[in-house]
Each structure stands twice: as structure tokens, then as C-alpha cells.
N, C-alpha and C positions, 0 to 999 in steps of 0.2 A: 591529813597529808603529813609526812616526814619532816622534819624541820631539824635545821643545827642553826644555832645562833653564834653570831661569831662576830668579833670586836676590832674594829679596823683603827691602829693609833698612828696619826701624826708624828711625824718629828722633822721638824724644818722642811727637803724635800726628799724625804722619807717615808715610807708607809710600810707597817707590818700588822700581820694579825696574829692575835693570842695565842691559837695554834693552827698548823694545817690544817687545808682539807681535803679528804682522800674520799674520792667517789671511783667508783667502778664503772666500767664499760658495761651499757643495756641496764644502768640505775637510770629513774628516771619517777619523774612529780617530786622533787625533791626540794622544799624550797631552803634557800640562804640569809637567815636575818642577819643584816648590814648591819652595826651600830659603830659610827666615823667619831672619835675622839682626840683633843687635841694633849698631849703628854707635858705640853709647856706652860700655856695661858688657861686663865681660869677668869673667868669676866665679872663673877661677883661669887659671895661666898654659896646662893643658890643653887647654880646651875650645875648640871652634869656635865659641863664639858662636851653635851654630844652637840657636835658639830652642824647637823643634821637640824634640829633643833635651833641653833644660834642663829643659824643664816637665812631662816623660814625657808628652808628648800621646800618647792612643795613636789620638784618629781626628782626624779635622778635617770644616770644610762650607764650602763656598764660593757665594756669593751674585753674581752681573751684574747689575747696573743698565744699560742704556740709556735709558730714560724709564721712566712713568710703564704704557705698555705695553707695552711689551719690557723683559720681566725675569726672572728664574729665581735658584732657590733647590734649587740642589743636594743630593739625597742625603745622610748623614753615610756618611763613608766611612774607613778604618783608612789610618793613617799606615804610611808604609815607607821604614825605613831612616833617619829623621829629614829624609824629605819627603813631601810633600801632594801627590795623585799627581791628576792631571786629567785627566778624559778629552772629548775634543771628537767626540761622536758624529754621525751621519748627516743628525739631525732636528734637530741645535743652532743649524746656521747654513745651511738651505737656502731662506727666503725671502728677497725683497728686503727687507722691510720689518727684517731682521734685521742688515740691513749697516750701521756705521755703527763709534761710539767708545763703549767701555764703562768702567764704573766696576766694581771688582771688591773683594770683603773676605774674609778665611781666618778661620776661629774655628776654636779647639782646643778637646777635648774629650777628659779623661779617662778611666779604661779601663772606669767604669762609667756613662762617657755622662752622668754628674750636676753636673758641672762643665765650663764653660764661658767662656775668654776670646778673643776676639774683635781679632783686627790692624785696625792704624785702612786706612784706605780707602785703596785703590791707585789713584789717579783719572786716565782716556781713560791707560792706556798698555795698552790693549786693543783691537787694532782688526779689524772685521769687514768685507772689502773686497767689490766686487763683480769678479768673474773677467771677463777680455777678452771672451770667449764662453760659452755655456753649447751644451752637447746633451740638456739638459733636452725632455723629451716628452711634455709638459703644458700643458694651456690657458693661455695669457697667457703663454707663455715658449718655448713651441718658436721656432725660427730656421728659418727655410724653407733647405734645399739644407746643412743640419748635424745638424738634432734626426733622429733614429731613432727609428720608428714601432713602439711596444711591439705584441706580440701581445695578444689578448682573442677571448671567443667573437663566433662566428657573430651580425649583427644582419640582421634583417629588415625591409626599408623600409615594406612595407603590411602590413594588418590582412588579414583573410579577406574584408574589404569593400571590398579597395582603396583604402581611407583611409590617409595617410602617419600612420607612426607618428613623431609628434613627441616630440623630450628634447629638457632642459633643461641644457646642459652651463655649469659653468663653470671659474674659473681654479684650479687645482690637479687638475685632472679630466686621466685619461691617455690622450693622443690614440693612437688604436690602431688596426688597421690594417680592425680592423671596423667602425670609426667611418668614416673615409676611403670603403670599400667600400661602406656604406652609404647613403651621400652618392652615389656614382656610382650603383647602380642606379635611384635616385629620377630623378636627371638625365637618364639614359637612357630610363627607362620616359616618361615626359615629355614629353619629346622627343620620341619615336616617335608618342607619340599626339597631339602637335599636328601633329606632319606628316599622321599618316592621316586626322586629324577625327575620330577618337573619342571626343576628352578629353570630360568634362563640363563646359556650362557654367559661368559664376563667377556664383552667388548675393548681391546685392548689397543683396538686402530688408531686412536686418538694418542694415546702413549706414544706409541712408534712413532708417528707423525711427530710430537714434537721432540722428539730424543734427532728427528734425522735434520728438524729445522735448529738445532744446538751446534751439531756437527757441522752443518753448513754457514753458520755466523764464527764461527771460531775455524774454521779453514783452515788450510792444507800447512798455513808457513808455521819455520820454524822459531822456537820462540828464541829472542837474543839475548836471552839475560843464560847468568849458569847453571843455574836448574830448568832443566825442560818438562819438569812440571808444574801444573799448574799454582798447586799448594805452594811450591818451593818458590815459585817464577814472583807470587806474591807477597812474598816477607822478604823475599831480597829486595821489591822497589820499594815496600815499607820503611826498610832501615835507610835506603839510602835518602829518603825523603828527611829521615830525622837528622840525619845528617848536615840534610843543608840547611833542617831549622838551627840548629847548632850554629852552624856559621853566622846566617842573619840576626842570632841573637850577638855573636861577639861584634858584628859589625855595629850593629845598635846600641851596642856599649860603651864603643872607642870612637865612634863616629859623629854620633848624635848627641847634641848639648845642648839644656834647658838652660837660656838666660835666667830666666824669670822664678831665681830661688834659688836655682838647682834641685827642683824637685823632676820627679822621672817622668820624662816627655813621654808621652804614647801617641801612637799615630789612627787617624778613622778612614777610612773608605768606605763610601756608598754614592748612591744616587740622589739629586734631587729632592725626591720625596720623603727618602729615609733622613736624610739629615733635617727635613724641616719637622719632621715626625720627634726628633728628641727634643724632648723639654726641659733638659740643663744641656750645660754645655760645658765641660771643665777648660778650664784658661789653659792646663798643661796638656791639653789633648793639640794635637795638627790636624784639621781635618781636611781630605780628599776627596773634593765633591764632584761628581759625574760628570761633565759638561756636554752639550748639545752636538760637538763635532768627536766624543768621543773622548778627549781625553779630562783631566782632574786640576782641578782649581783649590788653593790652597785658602781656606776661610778662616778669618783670626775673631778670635772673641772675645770681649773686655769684661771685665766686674762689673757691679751693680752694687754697693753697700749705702744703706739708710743709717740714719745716727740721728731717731726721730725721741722728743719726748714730749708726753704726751700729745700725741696723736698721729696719724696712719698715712700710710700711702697705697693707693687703691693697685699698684702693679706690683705685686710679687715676684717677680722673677729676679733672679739673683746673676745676668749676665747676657749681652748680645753682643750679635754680629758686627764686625766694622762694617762700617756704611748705612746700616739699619737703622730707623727710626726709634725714637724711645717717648713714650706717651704714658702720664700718671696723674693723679691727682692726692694733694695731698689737705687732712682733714683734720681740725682740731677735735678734740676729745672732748665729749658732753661738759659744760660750761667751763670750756678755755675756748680761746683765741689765739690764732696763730701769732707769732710774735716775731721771728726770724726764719727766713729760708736759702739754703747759700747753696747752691750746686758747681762741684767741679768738674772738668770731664780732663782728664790726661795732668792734672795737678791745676789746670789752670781755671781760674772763678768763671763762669758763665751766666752766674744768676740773670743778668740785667738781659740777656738776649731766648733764654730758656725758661723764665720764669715769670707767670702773671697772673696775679688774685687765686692762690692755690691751683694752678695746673701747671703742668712742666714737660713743653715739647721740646725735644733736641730731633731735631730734623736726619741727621746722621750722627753716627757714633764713632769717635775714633780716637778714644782711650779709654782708661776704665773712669765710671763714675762714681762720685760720692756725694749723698742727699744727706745737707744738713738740716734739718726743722726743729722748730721749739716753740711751743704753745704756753700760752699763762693763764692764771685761773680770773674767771671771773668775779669780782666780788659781787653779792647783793643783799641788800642790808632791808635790815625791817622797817615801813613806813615808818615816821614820827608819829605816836601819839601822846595823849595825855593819860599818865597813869597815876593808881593812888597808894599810897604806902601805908604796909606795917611799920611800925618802929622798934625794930629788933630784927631777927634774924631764923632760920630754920637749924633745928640742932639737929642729930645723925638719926634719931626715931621718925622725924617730919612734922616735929611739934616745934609750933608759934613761940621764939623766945625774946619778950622785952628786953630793948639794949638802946642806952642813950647814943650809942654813934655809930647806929647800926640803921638800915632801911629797905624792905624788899616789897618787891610791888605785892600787890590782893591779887592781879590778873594772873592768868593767867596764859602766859604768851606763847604760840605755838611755834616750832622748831621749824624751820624751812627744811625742806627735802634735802636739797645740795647739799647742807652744810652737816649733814651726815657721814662721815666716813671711815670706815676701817674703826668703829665702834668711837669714835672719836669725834666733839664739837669743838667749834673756835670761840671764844667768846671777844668781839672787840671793844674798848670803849675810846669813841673818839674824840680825844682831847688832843688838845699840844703838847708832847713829853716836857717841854721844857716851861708850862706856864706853871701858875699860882694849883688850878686845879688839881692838875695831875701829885703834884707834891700833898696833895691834901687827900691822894685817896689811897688809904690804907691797905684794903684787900675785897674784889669781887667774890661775893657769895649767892650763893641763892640753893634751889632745890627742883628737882629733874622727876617728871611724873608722867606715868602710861597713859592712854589712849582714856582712861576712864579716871585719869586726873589721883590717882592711887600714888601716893609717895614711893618713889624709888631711892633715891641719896640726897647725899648735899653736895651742893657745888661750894669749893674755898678754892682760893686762889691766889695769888700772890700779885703786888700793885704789879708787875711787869706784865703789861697789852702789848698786842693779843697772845693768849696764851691757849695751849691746848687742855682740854678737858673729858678724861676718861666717860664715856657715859656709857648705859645701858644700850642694848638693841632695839627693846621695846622702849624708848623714851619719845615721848609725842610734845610734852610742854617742859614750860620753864618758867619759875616766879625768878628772878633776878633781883639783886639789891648789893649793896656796899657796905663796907665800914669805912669812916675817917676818921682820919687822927683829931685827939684832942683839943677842941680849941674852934675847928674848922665850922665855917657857916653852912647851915642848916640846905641853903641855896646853893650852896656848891656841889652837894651831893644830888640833889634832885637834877642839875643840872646835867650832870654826867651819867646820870642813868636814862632820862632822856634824849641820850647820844649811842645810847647801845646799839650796834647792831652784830649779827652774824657773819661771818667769811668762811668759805670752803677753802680750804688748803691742804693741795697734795704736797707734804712735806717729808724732804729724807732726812733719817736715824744721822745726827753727827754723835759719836763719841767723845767724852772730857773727862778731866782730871782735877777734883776739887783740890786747893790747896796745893796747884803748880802756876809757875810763870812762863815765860819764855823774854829774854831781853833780845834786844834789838840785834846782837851776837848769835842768837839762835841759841844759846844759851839757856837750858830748864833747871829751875831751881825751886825751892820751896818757898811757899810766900799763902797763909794760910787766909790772908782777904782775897786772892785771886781765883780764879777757875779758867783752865786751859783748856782751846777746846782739839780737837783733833785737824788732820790735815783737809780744808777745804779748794778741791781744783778749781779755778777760776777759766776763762772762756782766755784763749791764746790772742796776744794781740794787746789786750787790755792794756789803757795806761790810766783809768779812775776806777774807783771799787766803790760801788755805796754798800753800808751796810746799817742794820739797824735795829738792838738789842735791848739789853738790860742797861740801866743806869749806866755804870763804865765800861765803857765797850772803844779798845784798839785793837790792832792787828799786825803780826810779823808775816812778813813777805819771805816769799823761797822761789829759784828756782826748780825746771823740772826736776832735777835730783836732788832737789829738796836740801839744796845749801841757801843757808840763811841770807837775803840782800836787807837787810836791815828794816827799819819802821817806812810808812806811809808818809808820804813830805809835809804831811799835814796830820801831825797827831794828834789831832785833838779826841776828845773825850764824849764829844757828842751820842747820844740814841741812835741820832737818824742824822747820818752823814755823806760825805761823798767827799773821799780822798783821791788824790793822786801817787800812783804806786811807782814803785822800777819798773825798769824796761824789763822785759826776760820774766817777771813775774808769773808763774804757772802754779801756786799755791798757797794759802793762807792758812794760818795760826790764829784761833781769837783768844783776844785777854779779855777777860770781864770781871768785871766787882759788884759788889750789892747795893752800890750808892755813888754818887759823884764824886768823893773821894776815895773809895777804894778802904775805906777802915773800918770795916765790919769783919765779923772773921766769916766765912764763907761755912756754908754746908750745903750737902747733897741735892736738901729740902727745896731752897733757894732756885740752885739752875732748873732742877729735872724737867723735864716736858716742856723749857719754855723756847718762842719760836726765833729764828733768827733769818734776818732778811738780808740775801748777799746777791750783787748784780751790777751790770756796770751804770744803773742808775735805779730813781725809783720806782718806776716803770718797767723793769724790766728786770726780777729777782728772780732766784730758788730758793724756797723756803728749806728750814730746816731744823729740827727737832732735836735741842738736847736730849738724847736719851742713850743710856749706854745699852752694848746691846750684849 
């Protein structure tokens, strides 16, 4: 079979491929090897980049847009080899209407088909051409002195009465060679009998008849317009029709006024039926619904806006009817729990009368609504065991290295599922940041191995818990261990590795600035033991912030426009805090330092990837990921 292989790259939410592809009208068993690459992230020095590959897809589905009707949605079909295999069959590109410039998208799909992400759009680098000639042998397409006339049974030009037997052919019907043969014996019999005088004559009663039932529907009067004919009588009540659209459009102009924006009001009329038939409903539309006694009733209809994270609400619709009911339920995302949910209807809160254990009836509607929700992540940590230790540590080959203040277990501990994400692990160790221990531990290390226990990397990490940790796709295990500092007891360290455990955390990319400050002024300056981190929006309303970092960790308050309202009433220096802010507070700045007092000089090495916890208590955070982006 025919094949082009062809290279689909990534870039943010962009897709292109390496070159077009130009297939012709009536090509056909043509297949298209997929191979999906990312042009930015590269996951280890190994891998190809193909996409395909990283995310174990095991099928994929591919979608064509050319308009609105010419479209297709492909099959789900099994990956191979870590490409998306396409095939361009007989019936995909043989009308005209089919030739043209397409838009194409690939989704992958896991190996129980239950998961599903989707490449952004590859757009017109798919092209459907029309071939120099065709020997197509079909109505509306054969080429006289090219097309080849398909065989078909025997046809019969008369009935038993002599009557021509008339069909109805049209375009896509296959000219055949019974069709042709059939045509010629009607022309010949025909012929023959005009020549001898046999034919029958032609019946013309039925004409007359209806030429005299025309004359008698169009009657005697005469017509009132200034042409008295018919042609003329009709383009003079044409124009004046346009006429009075004219008018009703100025009227519509100067008359009709949108509160709501001042976007362009348009008006609906129908019936009943047809208006419960639409499935949106634009706010700026008036619509003029039929009513029972004949005349139209004017029906207004509000928003619907969701402001959900992590996790869903089961009713889609994006707006209803006043008066209507509104019914949904709304669902945390695989290990979160819902955390908040505040519904307003017309600006004003409703939660406490519309809202109960994830569902949400409002009985009638009569303003627009807005669904607030927010989910948090579940932690869940590995039993307690007893494990047994190396004394040293794993170096970048995966080899065993002696080290006096170093320790990683022999086991080999398996990763929990959750705690997998977006190629990334959490590792936490549960101490008190402010006791003796935590001061005594230098840096978590360990070493990240597949399915068959095969060395992948080293894990190093820096004292600040919990921290994120690049890892492979294929990583199944983890030997864990530490270093402390000099000096420190041999107990303190065993201690704190049997307090390890795992957390899954959906955390957002914040931005920072090594070697900036920010003073209570708002004020940015240079100060090379600090790290500044970018602007974080806080929830409205707020009058405490917990947050909780690296060793020195404050924060400069702003309002919305982001003028500076000075420090937190409570600046202390703490980890793990919970301050009292300004009123008006709608954004934060963090300071951070490498240690309690802030006199280390800062580097890059230091903050990168590490996690921060901000919320208006402990309970109740969004995480977030130094990492520039």
C-alpha cells in the first residue's frame, strides 16, 4: 500500500506538519504515518520527543473539518509503533464537493479508551485537489471519448403496451452500457414508425385543459399596479417590499435600545415548539413566543457562568428562561474534594437556599447565574514501615555510593498511582519546619527505577518540603534516603525517613525573580539574598492569608490595580503561617530567603520547582510551583 509519513510538531496550542499534504480527488488506500512531537520539552536525554510514545497512547481518532458540511470523524483506531496510522479510502475523497483545504486534529486514547487528550488543530495543510481528468462512469462526470461504460443488466425500452418506459437518473448513478442500448432502441423504434406512419398521434387535450384552468385562476381584472404585465406588475411589488425593509431597518436603528452592553439587540418570533427547539439562547436576542389566544409573549433569558476548579458540573447549558428551573450537580475531580461552592443568581448569594451536598436546584430563575466551586487535593501517604538502610547514597550511573551522612533505604518502595502527574512526583517529609529535625536535614536523595526495578535517575533535592520532582513516565519505584548535616544524630535521620510519604498536587507555574525584593512601599529593588516571586490573586473578601514556604518567607499586599497596601500586620518570618492582611487586598508578592535570616546569596538552583502553599488557612490552599515559564 502507498504511504507518506509525515511529522506532526507541537508548539504550545499549535500544531504543524513538516510539509503538506496534497492528495487528489478518486486517490484512494493511501495511508498517513502520524508521528506527534513536542518542539519544546524533551523528558530525558533518551527519548524522541514523540509524543505518541510518552503518553503510552495506545489508539488515537482523527477528525477533518472542511466546512460546516464536509466533515468526518474517524473511527478510534490502535496506535503503532508510536504512530497514528491513517488510512484515505475509496469513498473519502471521490466527489467534487469534497476537494478543497482541510483542517485536521489527532486525540489520544489510552488502552482502556477512558482517557482522552486531544492535539491542538493542524490547520489547511491538508489538501484535497481535483485530478486533470477523471474516467469516472457516472452521471454528471463521465468525459465523452475517456469514461468506460460499466456493464449492468438487460433494460427494456416499452412496456407490453408499447409505452416508453421512463427512469429517472441522476448524478452519481452508473452510466452503463444498458442504459446507452436502451436509449438507442427507443430512437430507433421511433424513427421507424415516423417513417412508415404508424406512430400514434400526440395528445394535446391535457395541455389545453390546463393553459384554460390558468386563465381562469388569473381572471378577467385588471392588474393595479403600473405595469399591466405580469413580469413588470412583479418587480414593481419587489422593489417596493425593499423599500419598507429599508424603513424597518431605520426604525430599528433609532428606536430599539440594548440596556445590556449596548450590544445589537435582535428580535425572535416563532411558536411554542420552535422556541423550546433552540438550544442556546443569546441574552441580546427578544424573543416572541406564539401564545394560545394568538398573540406573542416576550421571553427574557439570563447567563449561566461556572468558575469551577478542579472539578465539573453535570449541566452545560450556558443560559435560561426567567421563571424556569435550573438543576445540576456539581463533582470533584478524581482525588479532590469539594472545598467551596457559592451560587449567585441576579448578584445576590443564594448558596444556603440552592445548594446541598453537591446539587443545585433553583426552583426559578430570575437573573443571571454564577457557580462558584473549588475542589482540593487529597493527600495519601504510604503506610509506616520499618526499613533498612545503605549508608551512602546513589550517584547519577545508579551505583551504591559510601557516604558518612548519607542514608537510602535497600527497599524498594512503590510510587502510588495519584501521586503521578504531568511527568512529575511530590516527595514530602513530615517533620515540624521549625524543630531540631528538620534543621538537621541537609538534602532528600534517592533513585527512581521501571517496572523491572532498572535504574532510571537520581533524585537530589533541596531541605525545603515538599518539593516537586522531575521524574520519568516509566517510573514504578523509589529507594529514598537523606543527607544531614554534620554533627547530627544517626536517629534523627532514620527518624525522618520513616515519616516519608507521597502527595499528589495540582500546582500552578508562579514566575520569580532571583536577586529582587519588593518593600512594603511596593517598592523593587536589588537585594541578592532575596527571591521575588510574581503576582499571586488571592480569593475577594480575604482578611488572613496562610502561606507556607521556604525558610524566609513574607509577603507585600496590593490592591486590584495592583498599588501597593503595604506588609501583612503580622510579619513574621515563619514557613507555615497565617497572617492578617488589608482590607481591599486582591494580590500578593512573596519574599523569600534561603534560611531564617535571609544571608545567603540566593540562586536560581535554590527556589526552582519548589512548592508554595497560599489560602486563606491550612485547609484550604492552591498550590504553586516556582518555576518560570
Amino acid at each position: 500500500m502507498i504511504y507518506k509519513k509525515c511529522v506532526m510538531t507541537i508548539d504550545k496550542n499549535k500544531a504543524a506538519l513538516d510539509e503538506d499534504i496534497y492528495l487528489y480527488r478518486l486517490d484512494k488506500n493511501i495511508e498517513l504515518y502520524f508521528t506527534i512531537v513536542n518542539n519544546k520539552y524533551r523528558f530525558n536525554k533518551g527519548d524522541m520527543n514523540n509524543i505518541i510514545l510518552i503518553t503510552n497512547a495506545s489508539f488515537f481518532q482523527v477528525r477533518l473539518y472542511k466546512n460546516a458540511e464536509i466533515k468526518y470523524t474517524f473511527a478510534i483506531q490502535p496506535t503503532d509503533g508510536g504512530q497514528a496510522i491513517l488510512t484515505i479510502t475509496d469513498d473519502l475523497i471521490d466527489d467534487p464537493i469534497e476537494v478543497g483545504d482541510y483542517d485536521f486534529q489527532i486525540s489520544l486514547l489510552d488502552e482502556e479508551k477512558t482517557s482522552m487528550i486531544s492535539m491542538p488543530i493542524v490547520s489547511k495543510q491538508l489538501h484535497v485537489c481535483e485530478p486533470l481528468v477523471s474516467d469516472d462512469a457516472t452521471m454528471g462526470k463521465a468525459v465523452l471519448g475517456l469514461s468506460k461504460l460499466a456493464t449492468g443488466e438487460i433494460k427494456n425500452a416499452f412496456d407490453s403496451d408499447g409505452n416508453y418506459v421512463r427512469e429517472i437518473h441522476k448524478d452519481g448513478d452508473i452510466l452503463s452500457a444498458s442504459i446507452i442500448n436502451k436509449f438507442e432502441e427507443a430512437l430507433d423504434t421511433n424513427t421507424k414508425a415516423i417513417k412508415s406512419g404508424t406512430g400514434t398521434p400526440y395528445d394535446d387535450t391535457k395541455i389545453k385543459t390546463d393553459i384554460n384552468t390558468i386563465k381562469t385562476d388569473l381572471g378577467t381584472e385588471e392588474l393595479t399596479t403600473t405595469a399591466k404585465d405580469v413580469k413588470g406588475a412583479v418587480n414593481e411589488v419587489n422593489s417596493q417590499y425593499k423599500d419598507i425593509a429599508h424603513e424597518v431597518n431605520a426604525i430599528k436603528s433609532s428606536s430599539l435600545i440594548n440596556q445590556n452592553g449596548g450590544k445589537t439587540l435582535k428580535i425572535w418570533a416563532g411558536t411554542k415548539v420552535e422556541y423550546d427547539a433552540l438550544l442556546v439562547k443569546d441574552e441580546n436576542t427578544v424573543y416572541l413566543v406564539e401564545g394560545s389566544g394568538g398573540g406573542s409573549t416576550t421571553v427574557t433569558t439570563y447567563t449561566i457562568t461556572n468558575n469551577l476548579s478542579n472539578c465539573t458540573n453535570s449541566n452545560s447549558v450556558t443560559s435560561a428562561d426567567e421563571n424556569s428551573s435550573y438543576t445540576s450537580t456539581i463533582t470533584a475531580d478524581i482525588n479532590y474534594t469539594l472545598s467551596t461552592v457559592t451560587i449567585t443568581m441576579g448578584g445576590t448569594d443564594i448558596t444556603n437556599t440552592a445548594y446541598t451536598n453537591g446539587t443545585i436546584f433553583i426552583d426559578s430563575v430570575t437573573g443571571d447565574i454564577v457557580i462558584t466551586a473549588r475542589a482540593i487535593a487529597n493527600e495519601s501517604s504510604s503506610e509506616e514501615t520499618s526499613y533498612t538502610y545503605f549508608n551512602g547514597y546513589v550517584d547519577d550511573s545508579g551505583n551504591l555510593v559510601e557516604n558518612a551522612g548519607s542514608y537510602i533505604t535497600n527497599e524498594y518502595i512503590e510510587i502510588p498511582a495519584n501521586c503521578i502527574y504531568n511527568l512529575c512526583m511530590v516527595i514530602y517529609v513530615n517533620v515540624n519546619k521549625t524543630s531540631d529535625e528538620y534543621n538537621a536535614l541537609s538534602a532528600i536523595r534517592g533513585a527512581l527505577y521501571d517496572a523491572d526495578k532498572n535504574f532510571i535517575s537520581k533524585i537530589w533535592t533541596k531541605q525545603t518540603t515538599p518539593h516537586i520532582t522531575p521524574i520519568a513516565s516509566n517510573a514504578k519505584y523509589v529507594r529514598l534516603g537523606a543527607t544531614i548535616v554534620d554533627g547530627t544524630s544517626e536517629d534523627i535521620i532514620l527518624s525522618l525517613l520513616s515519616n516519608i510519604s507521597f502527595i499528589k498536587k495540582n500546582a500552578i507555574n508562579l514566575n520569580y525573580e532571583v536577586g529582587k525584593t519588593c518593600d512594603s512601599a511596593g517598592i523593587i529593588s536589588i537585594d541578592s539574598k532575596k527571591t521575588l516571586s510574581d503576582y499571586i490573586e488571592i480569593d475577594d473578601g480575604s482578611t488572613t492569608l496562610y502561606t507556607s514556604s521556604i525558610a524566609y518567607n513574607t509577603f507585600r499586599c496590593f490592591d486590584s490595580n495592583k498599588n501597593c497596601l503595604g506588609n501583612p500586620t503580622d510579619p513574621s518570618l515563619n514557613r507555615s503561617i497565617s497572617r492578617t492582611i488589608p482590607t481591599g487586598t486582591k494580590y500578593i508578592r512573596l519574599v523569600l530567603g534561603a534560611n531564617d535570616t535571609a544571608n545567603i546569596d540566593m540562586t536560581d538552583y535554590m527556589v526552582n520547582e519548589v512548592f508554595i502553599e497560599v489560602g486563606i488557612d491550612a485547609d484550604n490552599t492552591t498550590s504553586y510551583i516556582l518555576r518560570n515559564s
